[in-house]
mmCIF file of the N, C-alpha and C atoms, coordinates in Angstrom:
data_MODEL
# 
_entry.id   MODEL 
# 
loop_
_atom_site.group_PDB 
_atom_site.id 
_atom_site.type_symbol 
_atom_site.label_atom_id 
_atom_site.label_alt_id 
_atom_site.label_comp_id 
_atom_site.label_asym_id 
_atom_site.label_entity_id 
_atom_site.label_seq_id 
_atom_site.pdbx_PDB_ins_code 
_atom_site.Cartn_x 
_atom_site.Cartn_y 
_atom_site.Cartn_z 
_atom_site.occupancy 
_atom_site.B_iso_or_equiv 
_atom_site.pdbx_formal_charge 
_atom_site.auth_seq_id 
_atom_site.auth_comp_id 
_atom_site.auth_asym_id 
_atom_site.auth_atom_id 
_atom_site.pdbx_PDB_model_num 
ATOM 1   N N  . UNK A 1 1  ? 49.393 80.523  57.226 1.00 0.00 ? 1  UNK A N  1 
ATOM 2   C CA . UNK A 1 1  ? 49.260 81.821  57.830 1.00 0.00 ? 1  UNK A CA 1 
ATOM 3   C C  . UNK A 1 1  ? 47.776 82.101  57.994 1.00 0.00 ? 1  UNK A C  1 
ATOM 4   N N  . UNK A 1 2  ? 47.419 82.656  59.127 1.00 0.00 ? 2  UNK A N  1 
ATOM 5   C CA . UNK A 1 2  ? 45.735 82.960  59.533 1.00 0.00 ? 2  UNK A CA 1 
ATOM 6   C C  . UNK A 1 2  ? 46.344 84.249  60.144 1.00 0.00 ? 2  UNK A C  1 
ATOM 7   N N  . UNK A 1 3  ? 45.206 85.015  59.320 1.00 0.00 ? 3  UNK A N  1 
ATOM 8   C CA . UNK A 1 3  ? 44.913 86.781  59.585 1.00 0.00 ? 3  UNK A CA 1 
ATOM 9   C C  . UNK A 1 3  ? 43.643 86.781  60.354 1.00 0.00 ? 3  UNK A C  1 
ATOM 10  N N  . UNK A 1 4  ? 43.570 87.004  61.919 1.00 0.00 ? 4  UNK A N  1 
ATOM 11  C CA . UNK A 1 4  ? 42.081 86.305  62.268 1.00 0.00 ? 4  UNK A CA 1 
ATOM 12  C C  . UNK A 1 4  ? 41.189 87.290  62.113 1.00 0.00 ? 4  UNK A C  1 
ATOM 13  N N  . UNK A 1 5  ? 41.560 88.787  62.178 1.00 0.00 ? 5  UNK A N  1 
ATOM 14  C CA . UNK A 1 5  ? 41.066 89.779  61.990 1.00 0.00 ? 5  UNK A CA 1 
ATOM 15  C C  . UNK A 1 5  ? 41.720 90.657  61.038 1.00 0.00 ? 5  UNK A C  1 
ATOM 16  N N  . UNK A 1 6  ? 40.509 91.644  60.392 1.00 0.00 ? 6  UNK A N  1 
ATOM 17  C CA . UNK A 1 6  ? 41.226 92.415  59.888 1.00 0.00 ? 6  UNK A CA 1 
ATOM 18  C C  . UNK A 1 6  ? 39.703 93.774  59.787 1.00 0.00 ? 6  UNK A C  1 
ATOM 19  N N  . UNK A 1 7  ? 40.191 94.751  60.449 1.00 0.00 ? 7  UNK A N  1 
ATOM 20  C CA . UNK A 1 7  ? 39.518 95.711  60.760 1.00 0.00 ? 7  UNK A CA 1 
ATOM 21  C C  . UNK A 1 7  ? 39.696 97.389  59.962 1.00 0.00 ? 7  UNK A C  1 
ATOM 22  N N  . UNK A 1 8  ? 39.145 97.905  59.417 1.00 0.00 ? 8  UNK A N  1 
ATOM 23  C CA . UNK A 1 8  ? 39.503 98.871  59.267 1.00 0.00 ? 8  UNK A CA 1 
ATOM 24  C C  . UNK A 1 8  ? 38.625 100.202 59.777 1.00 0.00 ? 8  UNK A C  1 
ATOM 25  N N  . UNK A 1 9  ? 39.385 101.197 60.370 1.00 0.00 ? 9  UNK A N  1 
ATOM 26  C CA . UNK A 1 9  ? 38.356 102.087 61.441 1.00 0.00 ? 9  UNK A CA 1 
ATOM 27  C C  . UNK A 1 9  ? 37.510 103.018 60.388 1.00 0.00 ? 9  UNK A C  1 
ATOM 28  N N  . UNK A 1 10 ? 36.305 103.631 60.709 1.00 0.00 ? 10 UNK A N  1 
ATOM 29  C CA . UNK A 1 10 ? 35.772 103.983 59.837 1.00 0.00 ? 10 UNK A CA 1 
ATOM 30  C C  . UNK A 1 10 ? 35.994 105.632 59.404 1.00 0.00 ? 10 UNK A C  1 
ATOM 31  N N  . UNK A 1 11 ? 37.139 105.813 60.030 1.00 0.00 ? 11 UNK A N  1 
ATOM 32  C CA . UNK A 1 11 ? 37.971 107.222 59.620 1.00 0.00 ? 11 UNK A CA 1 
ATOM 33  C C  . UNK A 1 11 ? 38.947 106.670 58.817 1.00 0.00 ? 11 UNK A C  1 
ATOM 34  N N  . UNK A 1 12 ? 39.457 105.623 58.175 1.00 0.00 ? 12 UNK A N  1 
ATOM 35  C CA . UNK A 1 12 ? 39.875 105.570 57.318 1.00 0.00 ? 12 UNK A CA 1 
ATOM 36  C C  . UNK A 1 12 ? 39.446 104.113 55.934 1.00 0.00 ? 12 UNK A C  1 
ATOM 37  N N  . UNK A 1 13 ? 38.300 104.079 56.492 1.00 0.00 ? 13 UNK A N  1 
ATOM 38  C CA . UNK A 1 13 ? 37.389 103.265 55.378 1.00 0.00 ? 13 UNK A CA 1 
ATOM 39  C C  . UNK A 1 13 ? 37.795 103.969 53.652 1.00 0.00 ? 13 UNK A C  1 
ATOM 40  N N  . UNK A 1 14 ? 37.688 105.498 54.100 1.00 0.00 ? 14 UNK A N  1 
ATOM 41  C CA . UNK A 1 14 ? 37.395 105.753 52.655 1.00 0.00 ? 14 UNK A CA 1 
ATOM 42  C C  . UNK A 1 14 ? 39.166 105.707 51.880 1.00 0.00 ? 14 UNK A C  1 
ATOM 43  N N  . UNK A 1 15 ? 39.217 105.113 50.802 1.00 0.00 ? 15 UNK A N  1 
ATOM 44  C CA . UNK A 1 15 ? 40.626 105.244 50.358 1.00 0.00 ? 15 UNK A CA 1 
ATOM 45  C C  . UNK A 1 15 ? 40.994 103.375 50.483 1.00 0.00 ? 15 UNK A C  1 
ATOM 46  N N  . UNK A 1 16 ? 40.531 102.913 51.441 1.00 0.00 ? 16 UNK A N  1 
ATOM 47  C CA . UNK A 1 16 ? 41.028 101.491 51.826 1.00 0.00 ? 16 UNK A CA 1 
ATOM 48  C C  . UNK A 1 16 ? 41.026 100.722 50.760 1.00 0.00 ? 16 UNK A C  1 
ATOM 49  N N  . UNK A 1 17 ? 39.619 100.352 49.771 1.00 0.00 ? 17 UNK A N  1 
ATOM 50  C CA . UNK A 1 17 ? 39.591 99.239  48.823 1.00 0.00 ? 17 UNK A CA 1 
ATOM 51  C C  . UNK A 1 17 ? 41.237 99.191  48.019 1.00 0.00 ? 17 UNK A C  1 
ATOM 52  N N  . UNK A 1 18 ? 41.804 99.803  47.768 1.00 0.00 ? 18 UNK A N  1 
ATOM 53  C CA . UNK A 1 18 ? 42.858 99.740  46.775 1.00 0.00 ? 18 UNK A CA 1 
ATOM 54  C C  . UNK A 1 18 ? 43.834 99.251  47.695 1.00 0.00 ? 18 UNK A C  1 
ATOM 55  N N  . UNK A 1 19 ? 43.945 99.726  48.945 1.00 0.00 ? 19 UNK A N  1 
ATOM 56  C CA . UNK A 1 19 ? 44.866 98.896  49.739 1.00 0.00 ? 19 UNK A CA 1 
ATOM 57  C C  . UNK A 1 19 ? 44.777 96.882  50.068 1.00 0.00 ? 19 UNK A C  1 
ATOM 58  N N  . UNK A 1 20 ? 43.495 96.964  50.556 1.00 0.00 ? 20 UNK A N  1 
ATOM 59  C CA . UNK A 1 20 ? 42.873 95.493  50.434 1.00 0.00 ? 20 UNK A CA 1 
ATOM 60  C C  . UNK A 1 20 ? 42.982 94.703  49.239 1.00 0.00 ? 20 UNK A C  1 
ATOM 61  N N  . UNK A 1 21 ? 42.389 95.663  47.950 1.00 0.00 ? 21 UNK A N  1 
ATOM 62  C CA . UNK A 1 21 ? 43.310 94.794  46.726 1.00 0.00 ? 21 UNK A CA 1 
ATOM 63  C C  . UNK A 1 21 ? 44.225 94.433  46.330 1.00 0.00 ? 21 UNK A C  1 
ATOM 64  N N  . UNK A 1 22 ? 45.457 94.823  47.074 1.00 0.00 ? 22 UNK A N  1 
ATOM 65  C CA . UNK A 1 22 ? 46.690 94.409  47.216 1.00 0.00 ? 22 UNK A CA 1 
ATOM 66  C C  . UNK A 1 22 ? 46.965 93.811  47.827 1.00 0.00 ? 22 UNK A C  1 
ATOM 67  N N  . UNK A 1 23 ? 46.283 93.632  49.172 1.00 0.00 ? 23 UNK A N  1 
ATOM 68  C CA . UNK A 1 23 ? 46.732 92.665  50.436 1.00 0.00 ? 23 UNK A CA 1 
ATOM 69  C C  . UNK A 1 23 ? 46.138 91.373  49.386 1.00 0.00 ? 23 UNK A C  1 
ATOM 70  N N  . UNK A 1 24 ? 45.022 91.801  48.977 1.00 0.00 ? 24 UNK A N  1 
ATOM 71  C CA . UNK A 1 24 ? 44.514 90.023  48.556 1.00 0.00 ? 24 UNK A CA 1 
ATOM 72  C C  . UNK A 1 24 ? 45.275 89.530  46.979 1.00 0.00 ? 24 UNK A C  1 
ATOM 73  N N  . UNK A 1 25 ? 45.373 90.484  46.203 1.00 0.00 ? 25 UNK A N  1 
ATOM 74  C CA . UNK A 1 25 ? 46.772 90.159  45.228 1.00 0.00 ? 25 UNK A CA 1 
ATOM 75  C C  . UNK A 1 25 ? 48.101 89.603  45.797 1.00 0.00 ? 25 UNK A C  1 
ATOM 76  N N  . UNK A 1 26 ? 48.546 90.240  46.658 1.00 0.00 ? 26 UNK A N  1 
ATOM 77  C CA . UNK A 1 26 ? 49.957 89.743  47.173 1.00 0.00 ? 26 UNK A CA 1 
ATOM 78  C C  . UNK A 1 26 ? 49.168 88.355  48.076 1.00 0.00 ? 26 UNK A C  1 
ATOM 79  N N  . UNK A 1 27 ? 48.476 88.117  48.644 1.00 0.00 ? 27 UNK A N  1 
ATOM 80  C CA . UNK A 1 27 ? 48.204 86.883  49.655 1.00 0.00 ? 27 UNK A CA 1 
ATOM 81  C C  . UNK A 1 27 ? 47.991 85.775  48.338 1.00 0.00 ? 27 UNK A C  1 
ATOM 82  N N  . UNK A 1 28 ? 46.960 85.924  47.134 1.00 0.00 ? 28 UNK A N  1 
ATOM 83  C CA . UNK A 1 28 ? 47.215 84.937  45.825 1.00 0.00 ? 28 UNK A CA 1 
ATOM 84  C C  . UNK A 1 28 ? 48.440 84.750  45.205 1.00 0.00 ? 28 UNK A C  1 
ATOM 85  N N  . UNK A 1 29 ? 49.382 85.957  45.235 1.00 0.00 ? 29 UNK A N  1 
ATOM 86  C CA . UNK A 1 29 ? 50.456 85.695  44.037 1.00 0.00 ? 29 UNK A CA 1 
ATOM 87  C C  . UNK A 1 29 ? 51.466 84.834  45.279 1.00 0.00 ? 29 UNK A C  1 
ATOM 88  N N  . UNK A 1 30 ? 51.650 84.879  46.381 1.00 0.00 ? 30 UNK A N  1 
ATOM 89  C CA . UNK A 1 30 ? 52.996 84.640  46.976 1.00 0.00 ? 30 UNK A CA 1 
ATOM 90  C C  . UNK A 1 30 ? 52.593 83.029  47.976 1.00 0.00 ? 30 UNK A C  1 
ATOM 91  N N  . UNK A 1 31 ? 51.039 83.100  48.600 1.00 0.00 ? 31 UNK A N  1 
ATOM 92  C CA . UNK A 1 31 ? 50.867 81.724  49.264 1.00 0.00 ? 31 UNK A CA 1 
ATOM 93  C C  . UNK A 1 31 ? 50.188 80.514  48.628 1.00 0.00 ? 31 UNK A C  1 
ATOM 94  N N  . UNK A 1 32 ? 49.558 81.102  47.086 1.00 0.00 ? 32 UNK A N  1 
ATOM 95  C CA . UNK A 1 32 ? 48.677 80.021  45.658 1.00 0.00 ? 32 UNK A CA 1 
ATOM 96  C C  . UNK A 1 32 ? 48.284 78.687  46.917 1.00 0.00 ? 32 UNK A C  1 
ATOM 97  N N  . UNK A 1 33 ? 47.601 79.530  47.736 1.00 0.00 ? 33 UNK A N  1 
ATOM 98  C CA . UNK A 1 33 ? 46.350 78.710  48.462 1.00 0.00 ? 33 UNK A CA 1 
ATOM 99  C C  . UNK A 1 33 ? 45.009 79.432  48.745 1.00 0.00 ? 33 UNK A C  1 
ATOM 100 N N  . UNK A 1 34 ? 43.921 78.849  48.911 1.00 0.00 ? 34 UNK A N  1 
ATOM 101 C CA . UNK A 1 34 ? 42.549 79.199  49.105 1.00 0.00 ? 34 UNK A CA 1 
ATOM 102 C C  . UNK A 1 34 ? 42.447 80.455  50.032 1.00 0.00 ? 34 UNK A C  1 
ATOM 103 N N  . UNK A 1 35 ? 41.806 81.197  49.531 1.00 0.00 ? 35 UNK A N  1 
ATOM 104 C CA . UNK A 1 35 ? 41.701 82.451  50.888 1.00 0.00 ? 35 UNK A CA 1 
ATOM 105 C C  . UNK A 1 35 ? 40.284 82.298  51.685 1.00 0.00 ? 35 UNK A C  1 
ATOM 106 N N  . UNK A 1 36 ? 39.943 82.388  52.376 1.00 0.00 ? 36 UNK A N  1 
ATOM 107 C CA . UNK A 1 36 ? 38.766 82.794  52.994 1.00 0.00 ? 36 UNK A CA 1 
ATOM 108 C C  . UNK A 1 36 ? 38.709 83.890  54.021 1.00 0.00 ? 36 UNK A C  1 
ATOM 109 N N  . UNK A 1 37 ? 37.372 84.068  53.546 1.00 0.00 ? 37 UNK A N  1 
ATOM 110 C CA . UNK A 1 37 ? 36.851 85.290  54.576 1.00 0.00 ? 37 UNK A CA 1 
ATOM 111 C C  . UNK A 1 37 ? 35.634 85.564  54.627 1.00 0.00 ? 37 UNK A C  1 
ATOM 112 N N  . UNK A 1 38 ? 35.220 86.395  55.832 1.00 0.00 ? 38 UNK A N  1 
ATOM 113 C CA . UNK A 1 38 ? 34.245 86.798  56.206 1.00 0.00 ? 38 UNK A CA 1 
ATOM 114 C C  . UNK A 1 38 ? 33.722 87.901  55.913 1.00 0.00 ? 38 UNK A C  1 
ATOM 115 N N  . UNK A 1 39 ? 32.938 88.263  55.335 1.00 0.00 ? 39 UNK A N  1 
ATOM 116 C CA . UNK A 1 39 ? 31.893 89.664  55.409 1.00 0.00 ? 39 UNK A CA 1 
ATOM 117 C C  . UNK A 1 39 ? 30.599 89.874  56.456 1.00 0.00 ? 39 UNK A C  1 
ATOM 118 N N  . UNK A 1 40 ? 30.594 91.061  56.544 1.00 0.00 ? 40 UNK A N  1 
ATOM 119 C CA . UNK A 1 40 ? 29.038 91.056  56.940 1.00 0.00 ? 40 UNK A CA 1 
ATOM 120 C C  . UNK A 1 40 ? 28.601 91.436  56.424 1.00 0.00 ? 40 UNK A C  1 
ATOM 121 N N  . UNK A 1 41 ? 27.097 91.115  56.114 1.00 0.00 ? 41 UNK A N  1 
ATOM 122 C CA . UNK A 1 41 ? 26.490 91.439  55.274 1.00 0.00 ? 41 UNK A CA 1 
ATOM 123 C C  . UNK A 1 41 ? 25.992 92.902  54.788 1.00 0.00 ? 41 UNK A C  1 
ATOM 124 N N  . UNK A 1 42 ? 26.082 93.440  55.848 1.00 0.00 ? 42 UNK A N  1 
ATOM 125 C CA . UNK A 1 42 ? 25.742 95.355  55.112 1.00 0.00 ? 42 UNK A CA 1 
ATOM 126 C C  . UNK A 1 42 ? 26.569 95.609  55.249 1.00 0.00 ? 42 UNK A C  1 
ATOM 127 N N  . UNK A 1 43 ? 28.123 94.989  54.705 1.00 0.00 ? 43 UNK A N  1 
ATOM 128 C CA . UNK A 1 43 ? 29.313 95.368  54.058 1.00 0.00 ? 43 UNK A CA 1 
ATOM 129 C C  . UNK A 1 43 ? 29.451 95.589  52.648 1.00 0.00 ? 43 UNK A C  1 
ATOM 130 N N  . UNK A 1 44 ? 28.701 96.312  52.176 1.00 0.00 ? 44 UNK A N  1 
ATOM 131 C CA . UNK A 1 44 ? 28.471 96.185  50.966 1.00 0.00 ? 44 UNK A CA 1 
ATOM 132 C C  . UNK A 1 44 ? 29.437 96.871  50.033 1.00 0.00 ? 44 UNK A C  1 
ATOM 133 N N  . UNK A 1 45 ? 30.681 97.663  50.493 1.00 0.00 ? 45 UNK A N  1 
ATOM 134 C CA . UNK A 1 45 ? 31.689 97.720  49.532 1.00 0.00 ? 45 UNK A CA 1 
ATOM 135 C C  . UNK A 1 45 ? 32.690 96.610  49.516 1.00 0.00 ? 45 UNK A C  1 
ATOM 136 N N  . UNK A 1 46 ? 32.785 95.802  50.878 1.00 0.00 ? 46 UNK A N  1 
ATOM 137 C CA . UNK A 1 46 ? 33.758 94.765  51.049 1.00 0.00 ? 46 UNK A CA 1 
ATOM 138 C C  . UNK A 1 46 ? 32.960 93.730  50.229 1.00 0.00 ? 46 UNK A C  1 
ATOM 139 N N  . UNK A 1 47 ? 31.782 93.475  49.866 1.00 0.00 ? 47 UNK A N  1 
ATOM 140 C CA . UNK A 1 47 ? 31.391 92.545  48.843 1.00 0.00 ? 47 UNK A CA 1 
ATOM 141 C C  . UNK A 1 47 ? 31.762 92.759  47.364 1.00 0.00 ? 47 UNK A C  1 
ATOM 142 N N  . UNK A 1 48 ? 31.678 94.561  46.881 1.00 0.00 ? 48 UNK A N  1 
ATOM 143 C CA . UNK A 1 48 ? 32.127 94.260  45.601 1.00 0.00 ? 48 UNK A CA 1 
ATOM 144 C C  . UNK A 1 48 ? 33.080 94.298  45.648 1.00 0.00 ? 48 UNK A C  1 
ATOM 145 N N  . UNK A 1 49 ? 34.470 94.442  46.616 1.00 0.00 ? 49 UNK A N  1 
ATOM 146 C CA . UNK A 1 49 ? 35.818 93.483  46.462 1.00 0.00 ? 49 UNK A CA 1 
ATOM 147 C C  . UNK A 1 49 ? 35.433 92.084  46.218 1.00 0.00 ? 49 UNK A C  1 
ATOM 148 N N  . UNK A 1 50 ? 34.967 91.712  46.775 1.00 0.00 ? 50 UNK A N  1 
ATOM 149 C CA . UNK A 1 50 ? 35.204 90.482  46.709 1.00 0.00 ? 50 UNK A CA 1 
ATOM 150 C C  . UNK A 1 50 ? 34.692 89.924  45.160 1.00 0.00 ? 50 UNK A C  1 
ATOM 151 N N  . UNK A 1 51 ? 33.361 90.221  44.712 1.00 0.00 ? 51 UNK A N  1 
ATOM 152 C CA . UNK A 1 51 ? 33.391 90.236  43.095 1.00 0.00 ? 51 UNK A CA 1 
ATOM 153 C C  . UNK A 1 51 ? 34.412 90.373  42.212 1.00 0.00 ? 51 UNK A C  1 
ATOM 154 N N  . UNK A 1 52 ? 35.021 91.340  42.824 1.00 0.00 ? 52 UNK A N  1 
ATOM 155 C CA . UNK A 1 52 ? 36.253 92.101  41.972 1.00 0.00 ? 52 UNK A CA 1 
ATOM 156 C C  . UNK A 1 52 ? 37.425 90.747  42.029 1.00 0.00 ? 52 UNK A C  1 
ATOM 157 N N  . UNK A 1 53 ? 37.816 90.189  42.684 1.00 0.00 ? 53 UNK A N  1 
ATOM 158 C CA . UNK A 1 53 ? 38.674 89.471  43.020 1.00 0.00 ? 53 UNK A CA 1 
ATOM 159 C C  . UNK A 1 53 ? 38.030 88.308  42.840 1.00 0.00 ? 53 UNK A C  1 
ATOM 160 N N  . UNK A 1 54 ? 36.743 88.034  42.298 1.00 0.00 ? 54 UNK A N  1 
ATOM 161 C CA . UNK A 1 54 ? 36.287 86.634  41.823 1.00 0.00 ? 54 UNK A CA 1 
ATOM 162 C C  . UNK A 1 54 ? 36.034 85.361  43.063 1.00 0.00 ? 54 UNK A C  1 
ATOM 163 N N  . UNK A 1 55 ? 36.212 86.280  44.235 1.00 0.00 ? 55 UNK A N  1 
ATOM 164 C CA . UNK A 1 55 ? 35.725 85.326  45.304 1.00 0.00 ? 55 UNK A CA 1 
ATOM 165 C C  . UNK A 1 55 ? 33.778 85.071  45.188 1.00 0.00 ? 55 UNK A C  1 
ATOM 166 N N  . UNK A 1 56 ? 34.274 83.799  45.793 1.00 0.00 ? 56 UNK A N  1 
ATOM 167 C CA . UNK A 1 56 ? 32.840 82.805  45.533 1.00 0.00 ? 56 UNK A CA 1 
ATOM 168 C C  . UNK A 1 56 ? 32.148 83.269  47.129 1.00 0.00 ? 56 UNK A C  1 
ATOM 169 N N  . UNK A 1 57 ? 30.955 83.415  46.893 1.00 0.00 ? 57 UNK A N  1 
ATOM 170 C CA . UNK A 1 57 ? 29.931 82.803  48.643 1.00 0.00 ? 57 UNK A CA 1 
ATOM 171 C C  . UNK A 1 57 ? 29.871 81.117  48.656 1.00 0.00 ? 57 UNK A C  1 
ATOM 172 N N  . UNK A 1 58 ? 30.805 80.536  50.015 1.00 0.00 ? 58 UNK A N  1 
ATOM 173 C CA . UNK A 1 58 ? 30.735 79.129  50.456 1.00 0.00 ? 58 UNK A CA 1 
ATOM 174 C C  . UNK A 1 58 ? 29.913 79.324  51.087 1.00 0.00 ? 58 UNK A C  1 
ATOM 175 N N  . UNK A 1 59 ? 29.186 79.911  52.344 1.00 0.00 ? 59 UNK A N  1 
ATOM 176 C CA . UNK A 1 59 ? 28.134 79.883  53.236 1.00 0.00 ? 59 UNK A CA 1 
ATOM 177 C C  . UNK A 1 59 ? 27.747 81.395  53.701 1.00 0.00 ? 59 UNK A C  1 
ATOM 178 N N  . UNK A 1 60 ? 26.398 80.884  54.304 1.00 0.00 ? 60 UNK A N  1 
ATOM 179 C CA . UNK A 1 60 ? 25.957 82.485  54.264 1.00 0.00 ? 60 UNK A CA 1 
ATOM 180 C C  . UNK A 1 60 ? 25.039 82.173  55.601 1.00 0.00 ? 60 UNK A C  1 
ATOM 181 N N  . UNK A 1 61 ? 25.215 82.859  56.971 1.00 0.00 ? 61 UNK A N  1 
ATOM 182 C CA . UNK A 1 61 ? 24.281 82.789  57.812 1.00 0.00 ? 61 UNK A CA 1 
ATOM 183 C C  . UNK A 1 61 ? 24.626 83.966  58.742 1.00 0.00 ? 61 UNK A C  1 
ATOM 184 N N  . UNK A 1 62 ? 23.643 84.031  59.652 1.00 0.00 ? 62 UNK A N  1 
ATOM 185 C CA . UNK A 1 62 ? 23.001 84.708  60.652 1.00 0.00 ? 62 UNK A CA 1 
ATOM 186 C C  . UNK A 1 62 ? 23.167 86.222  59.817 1.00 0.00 ? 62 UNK A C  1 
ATOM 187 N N  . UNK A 1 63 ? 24.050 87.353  59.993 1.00 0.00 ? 63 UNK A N  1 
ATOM 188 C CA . UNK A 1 63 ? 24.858 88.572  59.877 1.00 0.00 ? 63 UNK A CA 1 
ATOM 189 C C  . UNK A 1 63 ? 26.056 88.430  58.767 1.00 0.00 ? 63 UNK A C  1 
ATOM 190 N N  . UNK A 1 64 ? 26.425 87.134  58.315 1.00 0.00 ? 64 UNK A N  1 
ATOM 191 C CA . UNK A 1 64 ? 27.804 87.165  57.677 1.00 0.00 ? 64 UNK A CA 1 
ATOM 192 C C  . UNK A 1 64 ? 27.886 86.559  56.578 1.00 0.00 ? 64 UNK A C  1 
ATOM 193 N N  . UNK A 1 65 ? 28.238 86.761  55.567 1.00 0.00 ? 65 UNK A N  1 
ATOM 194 C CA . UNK A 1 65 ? 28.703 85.678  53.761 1.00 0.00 ? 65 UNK A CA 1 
ATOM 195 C C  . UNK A 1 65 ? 29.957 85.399  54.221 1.00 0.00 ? 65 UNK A C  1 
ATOM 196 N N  . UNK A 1 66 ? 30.701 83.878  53.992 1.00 0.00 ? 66 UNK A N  1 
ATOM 197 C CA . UNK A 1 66 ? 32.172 83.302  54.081 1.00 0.00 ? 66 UNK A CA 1 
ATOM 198 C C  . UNK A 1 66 ? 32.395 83.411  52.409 1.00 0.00 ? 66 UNK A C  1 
ATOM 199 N N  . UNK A 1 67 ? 33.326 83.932  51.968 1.00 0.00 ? 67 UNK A N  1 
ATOM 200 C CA . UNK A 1 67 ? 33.866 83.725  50.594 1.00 0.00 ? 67 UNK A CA 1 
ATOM 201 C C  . UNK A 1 67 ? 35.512 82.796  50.632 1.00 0.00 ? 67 UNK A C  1 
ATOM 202 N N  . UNK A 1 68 ? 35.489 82.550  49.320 1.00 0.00 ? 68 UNK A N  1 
ATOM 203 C CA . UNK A 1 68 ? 36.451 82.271  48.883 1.00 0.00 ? 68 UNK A CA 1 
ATOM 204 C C  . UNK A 1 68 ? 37.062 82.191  48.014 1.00 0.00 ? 68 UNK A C  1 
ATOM 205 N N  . UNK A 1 69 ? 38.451 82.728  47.882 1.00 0.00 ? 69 UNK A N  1 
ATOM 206 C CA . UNK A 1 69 ? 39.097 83.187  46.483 1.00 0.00 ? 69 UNK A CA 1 
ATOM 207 C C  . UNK A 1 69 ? 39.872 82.099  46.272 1.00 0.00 ? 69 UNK A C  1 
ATOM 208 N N  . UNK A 1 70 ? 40.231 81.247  45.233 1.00 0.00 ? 70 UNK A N  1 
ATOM 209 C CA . UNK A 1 70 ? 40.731 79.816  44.793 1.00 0.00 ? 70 UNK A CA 1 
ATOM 210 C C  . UNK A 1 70 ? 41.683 80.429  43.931 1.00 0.00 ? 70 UNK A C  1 
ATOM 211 N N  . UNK A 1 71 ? 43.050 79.801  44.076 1.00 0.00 ? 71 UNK A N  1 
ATOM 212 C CA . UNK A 1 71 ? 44.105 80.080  43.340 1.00 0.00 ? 71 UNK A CA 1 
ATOM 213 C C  . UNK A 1 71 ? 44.070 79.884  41.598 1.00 0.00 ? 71 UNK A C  1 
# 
């Protein structure tokens, strides 16, 4: 399964992290394969998800960090 996007508008940014922590809990507990994703970089609450969830930085260029969360 590939999610190629995933956008959230910035009228409802605030409230979101707890939703996303679930999308990425349920995507570990049910497919126990590698996740990846993209940030940009002055995404800086979508990075401390990603701390939170123990995803790694695989590469980092121009505007964007690729992470990845390992089962």
């Amino acid at each position: 399964m590939f999610i190629k996007e995933l956008y959230v508008v910035p009228k409802k940014r605030i409230g979101s992290l707890p939703l996303l922590l679930e999308m990425f809990t349920f995507l570990k507990r049910m497919y126990l394969r590698p996740i990846k994703f993209v940030v940009h970089e002055d995404n800086k609450r979508m990075q401390r998800l990603a701390e939170f969830i123990k995803a790694h930085v695989i590469s980092s260029g121009l505007d964007k960090l690729e992470y990845l969360v390992r089962n």
